[in-house]
DRENMI-781377 format. One record per residue: z, x, y of N, C-alpha, C in turn. Coordinates in steps of 0.1 Angstrom, whole numbers, plus 2048, in hexadecimal, padded with zeros to 3 digits. Layout:
BEGIN
ZXYZXYZXY ...
This chain:
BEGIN
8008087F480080080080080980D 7F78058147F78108217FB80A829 80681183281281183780D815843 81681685081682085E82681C867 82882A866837831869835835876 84183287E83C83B88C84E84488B 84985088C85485C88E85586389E 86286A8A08618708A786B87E8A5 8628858AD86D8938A78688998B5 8708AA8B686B8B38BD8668C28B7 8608C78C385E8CF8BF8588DC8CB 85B8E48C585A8F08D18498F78CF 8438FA8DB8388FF8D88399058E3 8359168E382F91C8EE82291B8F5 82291D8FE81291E90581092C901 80192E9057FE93B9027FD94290F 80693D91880494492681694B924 81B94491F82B94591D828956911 82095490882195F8FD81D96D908 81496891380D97491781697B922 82096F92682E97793083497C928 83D97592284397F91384098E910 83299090F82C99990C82C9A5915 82B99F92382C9A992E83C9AC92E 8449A192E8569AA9318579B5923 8519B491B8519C491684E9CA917 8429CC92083B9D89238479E4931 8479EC92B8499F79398419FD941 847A03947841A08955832A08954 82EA1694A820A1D94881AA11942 820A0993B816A019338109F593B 81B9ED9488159E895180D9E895B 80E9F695A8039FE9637F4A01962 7F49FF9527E69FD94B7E49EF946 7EE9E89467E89D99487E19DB94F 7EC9D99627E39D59697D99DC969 7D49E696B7C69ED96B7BC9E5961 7C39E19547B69D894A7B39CF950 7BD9CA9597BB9B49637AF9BB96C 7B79C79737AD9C79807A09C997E 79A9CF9737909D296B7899C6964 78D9BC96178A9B695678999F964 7939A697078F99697478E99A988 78199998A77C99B9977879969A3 79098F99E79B9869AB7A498E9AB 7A79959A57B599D9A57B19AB9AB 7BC9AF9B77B79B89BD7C39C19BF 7C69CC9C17D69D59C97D49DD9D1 7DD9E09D87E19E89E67E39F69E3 7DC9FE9E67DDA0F9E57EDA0E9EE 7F4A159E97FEA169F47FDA259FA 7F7A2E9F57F4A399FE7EEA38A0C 7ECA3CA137E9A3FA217E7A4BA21 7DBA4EA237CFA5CA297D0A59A39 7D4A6AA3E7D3A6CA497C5A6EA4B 7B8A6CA567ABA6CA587B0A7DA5B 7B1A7EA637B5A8CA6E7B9A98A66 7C2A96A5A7C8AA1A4F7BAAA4A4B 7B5AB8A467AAAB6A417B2AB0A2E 7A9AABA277A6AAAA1D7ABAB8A0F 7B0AB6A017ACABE9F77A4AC79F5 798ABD9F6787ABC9F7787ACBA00 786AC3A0C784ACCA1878CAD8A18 798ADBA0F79EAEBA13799AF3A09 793AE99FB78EAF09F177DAFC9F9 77AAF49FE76DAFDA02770B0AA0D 77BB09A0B780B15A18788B24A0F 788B1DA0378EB2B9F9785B339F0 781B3C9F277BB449EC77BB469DC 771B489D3770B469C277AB4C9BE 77CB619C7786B669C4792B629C5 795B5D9CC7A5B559CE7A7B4B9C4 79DB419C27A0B379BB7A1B3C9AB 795B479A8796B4999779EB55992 7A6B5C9A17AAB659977B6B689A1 7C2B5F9A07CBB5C9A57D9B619A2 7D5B6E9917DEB7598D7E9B70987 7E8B629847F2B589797E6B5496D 7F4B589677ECB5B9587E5B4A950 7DEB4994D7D8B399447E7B3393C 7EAB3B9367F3B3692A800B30934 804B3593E80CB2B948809B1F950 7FFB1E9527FBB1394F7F6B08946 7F3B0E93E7ECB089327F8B02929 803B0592A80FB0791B81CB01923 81BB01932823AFD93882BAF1937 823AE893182BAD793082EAD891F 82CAE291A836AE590D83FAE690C 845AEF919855AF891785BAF0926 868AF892686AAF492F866B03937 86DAFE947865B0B94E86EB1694B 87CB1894687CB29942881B29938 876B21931872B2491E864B2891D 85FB2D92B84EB2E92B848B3B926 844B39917843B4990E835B53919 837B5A919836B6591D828B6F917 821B6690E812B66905812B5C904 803B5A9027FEB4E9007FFB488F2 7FEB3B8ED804B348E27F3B318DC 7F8B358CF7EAB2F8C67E9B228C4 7DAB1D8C57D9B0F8C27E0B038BA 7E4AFB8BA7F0AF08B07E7AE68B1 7E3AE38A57DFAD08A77ECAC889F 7F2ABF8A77F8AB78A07F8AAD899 805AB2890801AA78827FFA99882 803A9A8897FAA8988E7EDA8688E 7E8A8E8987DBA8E8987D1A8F88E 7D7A9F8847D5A9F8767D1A9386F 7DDA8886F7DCA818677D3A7386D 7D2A768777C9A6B87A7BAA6D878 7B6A7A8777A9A7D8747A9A7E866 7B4A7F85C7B1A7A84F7B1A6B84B 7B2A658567B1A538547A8A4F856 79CA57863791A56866788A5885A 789A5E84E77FA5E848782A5583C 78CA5383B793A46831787A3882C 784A3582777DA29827787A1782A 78BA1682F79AA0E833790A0283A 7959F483C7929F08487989F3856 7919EC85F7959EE86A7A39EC871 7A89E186A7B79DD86F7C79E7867 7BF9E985C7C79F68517C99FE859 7B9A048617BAA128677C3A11875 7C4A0687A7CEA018887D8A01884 7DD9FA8787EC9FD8797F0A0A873 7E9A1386D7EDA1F8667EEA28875 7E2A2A87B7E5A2F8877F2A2E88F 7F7A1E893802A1E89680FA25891 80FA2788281AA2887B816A3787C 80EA3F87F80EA4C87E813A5188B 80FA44897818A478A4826A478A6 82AA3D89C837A3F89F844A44897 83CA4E892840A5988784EA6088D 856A6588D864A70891857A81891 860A88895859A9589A858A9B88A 860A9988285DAA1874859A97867 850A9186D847A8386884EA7A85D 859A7685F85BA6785C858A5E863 85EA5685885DA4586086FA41862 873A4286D884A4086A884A34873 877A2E87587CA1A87B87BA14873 87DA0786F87F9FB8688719F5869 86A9F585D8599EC85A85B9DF865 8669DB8668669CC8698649CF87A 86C9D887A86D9DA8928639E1893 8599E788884D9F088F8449E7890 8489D788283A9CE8878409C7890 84A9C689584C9BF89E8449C28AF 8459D38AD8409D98BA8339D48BA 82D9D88AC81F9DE8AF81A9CB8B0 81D9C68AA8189B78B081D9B38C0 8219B88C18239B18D781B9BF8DC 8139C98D880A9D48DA8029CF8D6 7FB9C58C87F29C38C77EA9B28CC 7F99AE8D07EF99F8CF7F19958C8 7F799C8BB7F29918B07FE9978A8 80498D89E80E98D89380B99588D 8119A18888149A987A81B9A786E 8169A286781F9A185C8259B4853 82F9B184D8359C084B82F9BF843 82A9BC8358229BF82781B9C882E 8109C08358029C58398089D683F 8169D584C8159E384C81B9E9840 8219E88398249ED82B81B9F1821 8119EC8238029F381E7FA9FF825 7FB9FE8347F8A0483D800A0F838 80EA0F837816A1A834813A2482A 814A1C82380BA278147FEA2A817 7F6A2A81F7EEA308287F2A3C825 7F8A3D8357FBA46838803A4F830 80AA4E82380CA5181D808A5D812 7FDA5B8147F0A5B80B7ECA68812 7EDA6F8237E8A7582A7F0A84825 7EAA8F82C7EEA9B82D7F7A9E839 804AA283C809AA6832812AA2825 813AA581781AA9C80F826A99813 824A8A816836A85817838A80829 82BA8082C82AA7983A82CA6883C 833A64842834A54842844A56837 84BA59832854A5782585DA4E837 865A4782D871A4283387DA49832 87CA5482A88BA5C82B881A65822 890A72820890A7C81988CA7F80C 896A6E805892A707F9881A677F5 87DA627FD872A617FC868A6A800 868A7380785FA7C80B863A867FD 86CA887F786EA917E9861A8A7DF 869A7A7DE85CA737D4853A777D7 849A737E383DA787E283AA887DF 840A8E7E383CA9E7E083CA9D7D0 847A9A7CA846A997BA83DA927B5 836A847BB82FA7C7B3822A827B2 821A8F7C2811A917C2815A9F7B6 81CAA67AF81DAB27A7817AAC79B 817AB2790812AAF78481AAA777B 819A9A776823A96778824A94765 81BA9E76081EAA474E825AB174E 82CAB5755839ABE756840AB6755 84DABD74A854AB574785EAB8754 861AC0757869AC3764867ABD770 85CABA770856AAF77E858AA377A 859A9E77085AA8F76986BA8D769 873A9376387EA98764885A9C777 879AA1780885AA078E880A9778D 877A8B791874A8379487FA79791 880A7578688CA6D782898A7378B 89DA7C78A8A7A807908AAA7F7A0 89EA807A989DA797B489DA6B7B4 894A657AF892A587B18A1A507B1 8A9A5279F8B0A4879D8C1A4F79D 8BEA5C7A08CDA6679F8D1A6A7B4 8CAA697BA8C8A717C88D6A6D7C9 8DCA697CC8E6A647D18F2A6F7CB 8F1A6F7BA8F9A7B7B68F5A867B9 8EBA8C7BD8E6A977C08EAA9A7CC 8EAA927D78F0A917E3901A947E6 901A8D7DA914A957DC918A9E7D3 90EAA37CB90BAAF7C0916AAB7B4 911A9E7B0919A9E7A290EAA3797 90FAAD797907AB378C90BAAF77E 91AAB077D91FAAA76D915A9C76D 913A96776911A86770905A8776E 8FDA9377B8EBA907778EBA95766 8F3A9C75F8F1AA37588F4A9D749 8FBA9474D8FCA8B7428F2A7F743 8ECA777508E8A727518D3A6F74A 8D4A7C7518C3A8174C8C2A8A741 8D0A8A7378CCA9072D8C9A9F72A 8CAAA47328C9AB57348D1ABF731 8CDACC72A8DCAD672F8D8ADE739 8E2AE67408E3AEC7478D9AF474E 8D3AFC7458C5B0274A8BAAFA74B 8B8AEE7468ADAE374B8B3AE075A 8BCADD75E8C3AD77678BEAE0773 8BFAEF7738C2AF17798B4AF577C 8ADAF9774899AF6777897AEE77F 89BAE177C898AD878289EAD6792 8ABADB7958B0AE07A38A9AE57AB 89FAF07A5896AFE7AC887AF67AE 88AAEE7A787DAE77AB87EADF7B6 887AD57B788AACE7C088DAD47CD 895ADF7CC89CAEA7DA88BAF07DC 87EAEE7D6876AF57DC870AE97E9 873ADD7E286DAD57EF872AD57FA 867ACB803868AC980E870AC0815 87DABF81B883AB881C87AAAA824 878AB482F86EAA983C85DAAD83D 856AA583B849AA983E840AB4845 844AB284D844ABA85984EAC585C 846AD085E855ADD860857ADC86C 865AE787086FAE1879863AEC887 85EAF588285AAFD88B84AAF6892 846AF088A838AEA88C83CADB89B 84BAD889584DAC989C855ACE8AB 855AE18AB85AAE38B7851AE18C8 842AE28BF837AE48C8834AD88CF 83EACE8CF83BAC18D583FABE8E7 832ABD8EC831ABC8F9842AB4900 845AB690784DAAF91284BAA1913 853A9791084DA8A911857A85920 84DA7F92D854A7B938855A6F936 863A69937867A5A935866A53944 85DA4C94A860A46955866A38955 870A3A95D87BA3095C877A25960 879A1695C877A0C964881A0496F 88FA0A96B897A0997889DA1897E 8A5A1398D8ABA1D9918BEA1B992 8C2A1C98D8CEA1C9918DBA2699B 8DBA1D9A28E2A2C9AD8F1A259AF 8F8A2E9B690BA2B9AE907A319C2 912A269CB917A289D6922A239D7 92BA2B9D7939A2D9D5941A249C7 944A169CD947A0F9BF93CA069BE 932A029C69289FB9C6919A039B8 9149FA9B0906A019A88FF9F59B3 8F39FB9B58E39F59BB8D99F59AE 8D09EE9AC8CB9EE9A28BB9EF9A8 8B19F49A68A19F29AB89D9F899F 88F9EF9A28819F199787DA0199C 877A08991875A14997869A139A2 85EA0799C852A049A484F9F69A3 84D9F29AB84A9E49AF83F9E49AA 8349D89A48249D79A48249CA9AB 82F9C19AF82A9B29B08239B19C0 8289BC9CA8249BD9D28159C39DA 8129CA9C98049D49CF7F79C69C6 7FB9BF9BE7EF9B99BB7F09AD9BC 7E79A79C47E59979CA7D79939C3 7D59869C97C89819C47C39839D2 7B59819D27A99859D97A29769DE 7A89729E57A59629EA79C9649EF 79896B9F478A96DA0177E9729F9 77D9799EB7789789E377196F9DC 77C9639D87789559D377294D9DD 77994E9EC7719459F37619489F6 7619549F47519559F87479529EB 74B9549DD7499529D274793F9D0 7519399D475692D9D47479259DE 74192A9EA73A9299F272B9289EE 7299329E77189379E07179319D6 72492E9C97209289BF71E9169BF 71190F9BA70F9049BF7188FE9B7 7168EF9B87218E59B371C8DE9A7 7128E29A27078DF99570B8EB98B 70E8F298F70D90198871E900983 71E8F797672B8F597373390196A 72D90A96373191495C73491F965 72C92097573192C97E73E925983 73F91C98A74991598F758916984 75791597875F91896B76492096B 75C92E96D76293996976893E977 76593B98376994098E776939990 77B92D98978792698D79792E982 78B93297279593496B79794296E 78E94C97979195A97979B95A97F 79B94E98E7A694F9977B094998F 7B294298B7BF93C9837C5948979 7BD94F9717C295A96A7C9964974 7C496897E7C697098A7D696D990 7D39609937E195A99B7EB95C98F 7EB9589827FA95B97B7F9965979 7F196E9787F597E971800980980 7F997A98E7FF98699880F980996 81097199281D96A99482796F986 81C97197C82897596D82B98596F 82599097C82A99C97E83499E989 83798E99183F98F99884C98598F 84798398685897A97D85B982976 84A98E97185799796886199D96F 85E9A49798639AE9848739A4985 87199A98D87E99599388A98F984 88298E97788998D96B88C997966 8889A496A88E9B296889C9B396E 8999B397C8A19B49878AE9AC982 8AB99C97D8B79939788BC99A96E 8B799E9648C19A59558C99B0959 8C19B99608C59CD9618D39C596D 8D39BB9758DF9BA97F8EB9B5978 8EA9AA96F8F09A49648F99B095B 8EF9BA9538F49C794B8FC9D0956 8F69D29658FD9D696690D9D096C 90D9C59729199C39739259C0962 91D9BB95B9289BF94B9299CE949 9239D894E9299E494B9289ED953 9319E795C9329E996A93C9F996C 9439F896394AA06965943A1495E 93CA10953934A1B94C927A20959 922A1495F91CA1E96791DA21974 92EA22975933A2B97E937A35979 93BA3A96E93AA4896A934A51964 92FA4695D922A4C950928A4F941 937A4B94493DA4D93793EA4392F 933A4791D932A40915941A3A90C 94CA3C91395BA3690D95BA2D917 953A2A921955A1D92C94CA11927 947A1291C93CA0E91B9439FB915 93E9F29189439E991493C9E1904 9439D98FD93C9D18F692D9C98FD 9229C68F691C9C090090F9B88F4 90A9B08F18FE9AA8ED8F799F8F3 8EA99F8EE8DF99D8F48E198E8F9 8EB9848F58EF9798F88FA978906 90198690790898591190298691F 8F898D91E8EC98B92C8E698392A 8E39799228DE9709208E6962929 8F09639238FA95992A8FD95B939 8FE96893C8FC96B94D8F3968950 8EA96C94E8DA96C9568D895E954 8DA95794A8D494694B8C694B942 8C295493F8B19529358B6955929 8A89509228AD9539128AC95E910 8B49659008B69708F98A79788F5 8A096E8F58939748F188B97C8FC 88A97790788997F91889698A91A 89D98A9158A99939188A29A390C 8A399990389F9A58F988F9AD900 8829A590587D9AB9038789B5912 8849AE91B8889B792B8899C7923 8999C691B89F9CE91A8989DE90F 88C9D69098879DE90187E9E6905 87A9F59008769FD907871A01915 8819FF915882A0192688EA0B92A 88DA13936896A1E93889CA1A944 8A6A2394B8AEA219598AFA2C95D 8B4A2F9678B1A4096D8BEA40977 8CDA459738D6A469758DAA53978 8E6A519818E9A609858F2A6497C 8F4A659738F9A6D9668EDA6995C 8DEA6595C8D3A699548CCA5F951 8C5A609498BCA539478BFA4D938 8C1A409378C7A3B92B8BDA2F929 8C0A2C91F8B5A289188BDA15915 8B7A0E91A8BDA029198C49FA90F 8BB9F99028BF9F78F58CD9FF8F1 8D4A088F58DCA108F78EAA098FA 8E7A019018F09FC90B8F69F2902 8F29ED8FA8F59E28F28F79E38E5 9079DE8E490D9E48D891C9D58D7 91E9DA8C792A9D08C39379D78C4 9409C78C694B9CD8C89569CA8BE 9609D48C096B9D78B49739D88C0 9819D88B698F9D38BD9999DF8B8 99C9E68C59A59F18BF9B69EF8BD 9BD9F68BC9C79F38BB9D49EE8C6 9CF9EC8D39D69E18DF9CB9D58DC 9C39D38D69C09C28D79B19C48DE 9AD9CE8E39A49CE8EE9989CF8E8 98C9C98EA97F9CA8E69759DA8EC 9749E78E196E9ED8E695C9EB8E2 9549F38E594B9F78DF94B9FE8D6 93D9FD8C993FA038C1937A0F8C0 92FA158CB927A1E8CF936A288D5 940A238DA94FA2A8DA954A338D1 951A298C595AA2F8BA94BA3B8B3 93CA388B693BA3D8B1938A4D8B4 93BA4E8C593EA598CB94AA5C8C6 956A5A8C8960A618C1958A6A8B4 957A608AB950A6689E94BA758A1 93FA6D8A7936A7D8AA93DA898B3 946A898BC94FA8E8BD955A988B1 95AA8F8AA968A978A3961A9D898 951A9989694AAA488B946AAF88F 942AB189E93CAB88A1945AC78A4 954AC28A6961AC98A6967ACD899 960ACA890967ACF882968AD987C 96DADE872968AEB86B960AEC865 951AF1868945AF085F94BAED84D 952AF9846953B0183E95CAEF834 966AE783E96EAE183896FAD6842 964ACA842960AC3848964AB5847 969AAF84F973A9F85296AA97846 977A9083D96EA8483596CA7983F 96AA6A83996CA6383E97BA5B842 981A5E832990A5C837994A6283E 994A73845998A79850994A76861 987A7385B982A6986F988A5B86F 98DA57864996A468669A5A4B86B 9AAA598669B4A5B86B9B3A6287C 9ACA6887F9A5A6E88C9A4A6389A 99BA5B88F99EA4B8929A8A4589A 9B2A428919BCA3E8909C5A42899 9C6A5689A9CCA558A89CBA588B2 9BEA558B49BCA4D8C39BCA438C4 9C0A3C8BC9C2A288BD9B9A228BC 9ADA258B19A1A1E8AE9A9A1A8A2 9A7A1189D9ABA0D88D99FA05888 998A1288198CA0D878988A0F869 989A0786598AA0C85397DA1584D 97FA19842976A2883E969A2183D 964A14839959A14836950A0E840 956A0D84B954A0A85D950A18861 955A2385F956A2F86094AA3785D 947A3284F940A34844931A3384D 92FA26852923A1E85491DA23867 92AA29869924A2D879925A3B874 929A4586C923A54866910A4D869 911A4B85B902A458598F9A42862 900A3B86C8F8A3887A8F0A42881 8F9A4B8848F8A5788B8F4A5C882 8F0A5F8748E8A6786F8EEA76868 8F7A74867900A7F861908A7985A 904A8884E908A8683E916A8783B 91DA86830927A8382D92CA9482D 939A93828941AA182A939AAC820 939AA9818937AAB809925AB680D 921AAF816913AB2819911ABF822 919AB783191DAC183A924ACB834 92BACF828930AD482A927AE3821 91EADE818911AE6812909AEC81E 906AE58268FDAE8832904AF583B 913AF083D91EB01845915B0E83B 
């Protein structure tokens, strides 16, 4: 029997003008900078204001260059290699000969992708993942936050499988063990590519794969009962393993890496007990629409001619929100960074990371009045430029634990302390974890060992047992 129901429900839908703001409050500085250059390029209404000012009267570059002689200019008795090598070092690390050619492993491996037979979208996200490699070529971000990036970079959803195929890509490339997610994966690959009818290679293999963890804290008795060996197989098998490569990339190859300049997107300046907060550079003010453009456009094109008339309405329309969503990002910058800074209002009067407050992405949220999702994507790859240095926003935000008067610290607190009290230890006889819960303890942090355990790990340093092979 055919029936008719009438329902009502809700439901949330974005525009696609909404996805394309979104898109811009993550962008930083450099990267808005080449937006707008793609708009101004790409729609005839959008125009910007040089803010330089040429004196007529000053001569010119131009004009002083023709007044210096070849000899002055080419043989100026400073050597090439100082110039040439200079944005390598710093300036009094500037070697003294000149440096032999380096192509970096990156690059390397991107010209072994190029001849790959892959499709096209394989080869985009592999690329990415080779960009966002650590200096001794891992992968030490999470598949899920690199597709998260590379989709608001590309436009379009990433699903993590798809990069997870991409990954073993790269995988696949020279050097062995490039893309691993850790140590003991970059070991697997080195073993998987050996011959894998040695019985000693079939034998570490197992031993990394499903023992690493005993090997890590050197229970040898257990690998030794575990994989069935005596002593002298065991220890074959050690010398094999001690031959690899821990990290892909060596430590001296990943020293040759140019200077990277972070330009900040705010400024923060401290006047007395007062912080001021400013954008480092404004754009909303240098790019307007070009109304006198349209009007004369608007003028010539007849009133039959319905596809010119079309595109001249939606260029200005595209024109007018780009200039209006670079002046919401701007003043929605301005709202979060004043927000953060008044919750942590005393850390950036001193710079000291023990001032630092509990804080998450809902708590600026609830100040500011916008949602967590605009908060998150203000706050993401984005820097500040403070008179004790430049900090990195994502930084700032951290959970809080309760020390021993009741009071909520941060946990970026406790995990300075940590790093602290390791870095002060005795190489030779090095704090467990029960000894930093006692360290802990009397400074009036009261944190149990496996809290302890999990902010070691954070910060990336090994257990005693490790550190203490490494003294």
């Amino acid at each position: 029997m055919i029936s008719q129901q009438q329902t009502q429900k809700q439901q949330l839908k974005i525009l696609p003008q909404q996805i394309q703001l979104l898109n811009l409050y993550f962008l930083n500085t450099l990267e808005l900078e080449q937006r707008i250059k793609n708009e101004l390029e790409e729609n005839p209404f959008l125009d910007n204001a040089t803010e330089e000012q040429f004196d007529e009267s000053a001569p010119s570059a131009k004009d002083a260059q023709d007044y210096q002689d070849w000899d002055e200019y080419g043989y100026d008795d400073t050597p090439d290699y100082k110039s040439e090598y200079q944005n390598y070092f710093h300036t009094d690390q500037t070697p003294n000969v000149a440096l032999a050619s380096y192509t970096h492993f990156k690059d390397e491996a991107k010209q072994q992708l190029r001849l790959l037979n892959i499709a096209e979208e394989e080869r985009a996200m592999a690329e990415y993942i080779i960009d966002v490699l650590n200096n001794k070529g891992l992968m030490d971000k999470p598949l899920d936050e690199v597709a998260d990036d590379l989709s608001f970079h590309a436009g379009a959803l990433i699903d993590v499988e798809d990069l997870r195929k991409a990954l073993k890509i790269v995988q696949s490339l020279e050097p062995i063990g490039i893309g691993a997610t850790s140590i003991q994966e970059c070991l697997l690959l080195q073993l998987k590519g050996m011959d894998d009818k040695r019985p000693d290679t079939r034998c570490a293999l197992k031993l990394v794969q499903n023992h690493y963890n005993d090997l890590m804290h050197r229970q040898f008795e257990k690998i030794h009962h575990a994989l069935n060996i005596d002593e002298e197989e065991l220890r074959v098998i050690l010398n094999l393993v001690g031959s690899l490569k821990f990290y892909p990339v060596s430590e001296e190859a990943s020293n040759y890496e140019p200077k990277n300049t972070i330009i900040p997107d705010f400024i923060i300046t401290r006047y007395g007990d007062a912080i001021q907060v400013n954008l480092y550079t404004s754009k909303s003010n240098s790019v307007f629409v070009n109304q006198s453009l349209y009007d004369q456009l608007s003028t010539q094109t007849s009133a039959k001619d319905r596809s010119s008339n079309q595109y001249v309405k939606s260029k200005l329309q595209s024109a007018q929100w780009f200039v209006n969503a670079v002046k919401q990002r701007e003043d929605t910058m301005m709202r979060i960074m004043q927000c953060i800074v008044s919750i942590q209002h005393e850390y950036f009067l001193e710079g000291d990371i023990r001032l630092l407050k509990p804080m998450v992405l809902r708590n600026v949220a609830d100040q500011s009045g916008l949602d967590i999702s605009t908060v998150s994507r203000i706050t993401s790859n984005k820097y500040a430029e403070t008179h004790f240095g430049l900090i990195y926003l994502k930084d700032l935000f951290s959970e809080g634990i309760a020390d021993k008067k009741g009071e909520v610290i941060s946990n970026k607190v406790i995990q300075s302390v940590i790093e602290e009290a390791i870095s002060n230890e005795d190489k030779r006889h090095p704090y467990t974890d029960q000894q930093l819960v006692n360290i802990l303890s009397a400074k009036g942090y009261n944190i149990a060992r496996r809290t302890v355990a999990k902010y070691r790990e954070q910060l990336k340093i090994p257990i005693a047992q490790i550190r203490a092979v490494w003294a």
